[in-house]
C-alpha positions in Angstrom: 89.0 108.3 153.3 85.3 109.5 152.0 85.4 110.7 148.2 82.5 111.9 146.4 82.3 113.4 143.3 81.8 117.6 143.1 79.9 116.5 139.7 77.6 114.2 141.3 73.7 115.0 140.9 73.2 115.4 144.9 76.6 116.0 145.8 75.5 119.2 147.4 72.6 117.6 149.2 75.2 115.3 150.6 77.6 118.0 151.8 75.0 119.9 153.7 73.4 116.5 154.9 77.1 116.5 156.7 76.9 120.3 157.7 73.2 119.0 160.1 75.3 115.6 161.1 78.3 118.5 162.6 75.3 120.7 163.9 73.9 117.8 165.6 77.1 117.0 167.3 77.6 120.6 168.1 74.3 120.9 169.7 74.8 117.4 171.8 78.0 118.5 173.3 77.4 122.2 173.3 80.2 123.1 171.9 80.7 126.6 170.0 83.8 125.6 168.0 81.5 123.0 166.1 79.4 125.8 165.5 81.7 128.4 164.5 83.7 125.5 162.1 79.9 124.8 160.3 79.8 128.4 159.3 83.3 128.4 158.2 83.2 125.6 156.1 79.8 127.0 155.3 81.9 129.7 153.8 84.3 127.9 152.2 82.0 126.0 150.6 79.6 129.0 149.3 82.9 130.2 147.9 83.5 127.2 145.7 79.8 127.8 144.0 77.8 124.7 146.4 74.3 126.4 146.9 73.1 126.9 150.7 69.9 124.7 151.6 67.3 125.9 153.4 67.8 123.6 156.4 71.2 125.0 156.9 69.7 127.2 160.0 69.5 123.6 162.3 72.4 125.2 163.5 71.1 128.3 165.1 68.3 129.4 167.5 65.0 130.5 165.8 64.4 133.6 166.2 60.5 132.6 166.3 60.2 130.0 168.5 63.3 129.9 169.9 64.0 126.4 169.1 67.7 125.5 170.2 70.2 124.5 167.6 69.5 121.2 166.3 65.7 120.8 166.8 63.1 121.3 164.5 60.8 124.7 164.9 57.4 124.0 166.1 54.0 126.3 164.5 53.6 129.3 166.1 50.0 131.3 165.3 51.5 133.4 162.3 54.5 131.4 162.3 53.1 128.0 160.2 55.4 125.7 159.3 53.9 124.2 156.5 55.9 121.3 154.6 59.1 123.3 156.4 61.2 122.1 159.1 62.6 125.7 159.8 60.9 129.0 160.1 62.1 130.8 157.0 63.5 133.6 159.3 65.8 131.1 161.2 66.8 130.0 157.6 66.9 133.5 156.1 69.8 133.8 159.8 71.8 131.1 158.7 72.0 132.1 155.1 73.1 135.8 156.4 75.5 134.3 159.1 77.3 131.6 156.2 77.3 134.4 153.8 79.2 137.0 156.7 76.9 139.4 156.9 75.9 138.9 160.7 78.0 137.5 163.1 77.2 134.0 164.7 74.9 134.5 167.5 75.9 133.6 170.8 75.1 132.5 173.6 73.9 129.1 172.3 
């Protein structure tokens, strides 16, 4: 059995490290339940005070360059990138789909 500490310096980091490894599997087998489980432990975890990350939204499609779940969003003109993995609207979706304010978009 894993333990870490909730105390721990980077013990969010870790957890949402985790939350991509599930994403990742999710987006290899296409499977929706993976999906739909992220964003409710995504929940569950907001609930218990662990901040959301930024690259939390690996898990959706961007709704810029319509990167699939699970693979980095490329520069669009307009759309840079920058230091960023993520578009900061695919971001801004995933924080807004963890928090319950929009549903989960389907289909993948």
């Amino acid at each position: 059995m894993m333990h870490f500490e909730l105390n721990e310096p980077r013990a969010a980091e870790r957890f949402w490290e985790g939350m991509r490894e599930i994403a990742a599997a999710a987006t290899r087998h296409q499977d929706y339940e993976l999906y739909a489980a992220i964003v409710t432990v995504g929940r569950a975890a907001l609930s218990q005070g662990i901040e959301l990350v930024p690259s939390g939204g690996l898990f959706l499609r961007c709704p810029v360059c319509s990167a699939v779940p699970g693979q980095r969003c490329i520069n669009l003109p307009g759309h840079l990138l920058g230091d960023s993995q993520l578009h900061s609207e695919r971001a801004v979706l995933a924080e807004r789909v963890i928090r319950g304010e929009v549903p989960l978009p389907v289909p993948l």
